[in-house]
C-alpha positions as CSV (number, residue, x, y, z in Angstrom):
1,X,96.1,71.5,110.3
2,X,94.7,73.8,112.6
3,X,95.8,77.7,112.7
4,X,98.3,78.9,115.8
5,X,97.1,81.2,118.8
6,X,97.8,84.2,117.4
7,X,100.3,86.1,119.2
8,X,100.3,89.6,121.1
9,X,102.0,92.2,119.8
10,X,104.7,93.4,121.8
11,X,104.3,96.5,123.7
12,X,106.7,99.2,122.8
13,X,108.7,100.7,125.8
14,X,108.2,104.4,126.5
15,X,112.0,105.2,125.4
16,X,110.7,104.0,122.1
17,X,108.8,107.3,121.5
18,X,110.7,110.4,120.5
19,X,108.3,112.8,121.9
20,X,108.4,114.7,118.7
21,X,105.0,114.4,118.1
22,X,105.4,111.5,115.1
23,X,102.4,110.5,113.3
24,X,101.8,107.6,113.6
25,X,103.6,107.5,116.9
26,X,105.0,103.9,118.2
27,X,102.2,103.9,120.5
28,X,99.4,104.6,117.9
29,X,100.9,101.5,115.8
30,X,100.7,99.4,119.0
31,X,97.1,100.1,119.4
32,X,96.1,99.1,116.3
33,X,98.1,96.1,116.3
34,X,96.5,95.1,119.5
35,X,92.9,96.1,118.2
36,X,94.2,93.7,115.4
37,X,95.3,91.0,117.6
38,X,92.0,91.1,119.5
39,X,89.6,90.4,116.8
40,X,92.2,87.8,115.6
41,X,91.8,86.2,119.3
42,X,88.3,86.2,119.3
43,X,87.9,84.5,115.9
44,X,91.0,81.8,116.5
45,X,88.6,81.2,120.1
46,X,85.6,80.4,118.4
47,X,87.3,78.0,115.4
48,X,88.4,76.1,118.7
49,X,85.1,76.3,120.2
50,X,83.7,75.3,117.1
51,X,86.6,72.0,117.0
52,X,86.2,70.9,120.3
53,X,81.9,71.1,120.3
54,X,82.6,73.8,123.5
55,X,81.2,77.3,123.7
56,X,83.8,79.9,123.6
């Protein structure tokens, strides 16, 4: 059975940050989750490549 697309992760709104200067701020988790998401992309694209005998 073939994996799923992964899916983005959601971006926070800017009310979501307190402004107190939290570490790791909502912001700094998003990042990473969307550095995350990314490679995740990038490999998911080329199993499909791979499948379907096209380049990515």
């Amino acid at each position: 059975m073939p994996r799923r697309r992964p899916e983005p992760p959601v971006q926070p709104a800017l009310e979501d940050c307190c402004r107190s200067g939290c570490v790791p701020c909502v912001f700094d988790l998003y990042e990473e989750a969307l550095a995350r998401y990314e490679k995740e992309l990038a490999a998911w694209e080329a199993e499909q490549a791979e499948a379907t005998g096209k380049p990515a």
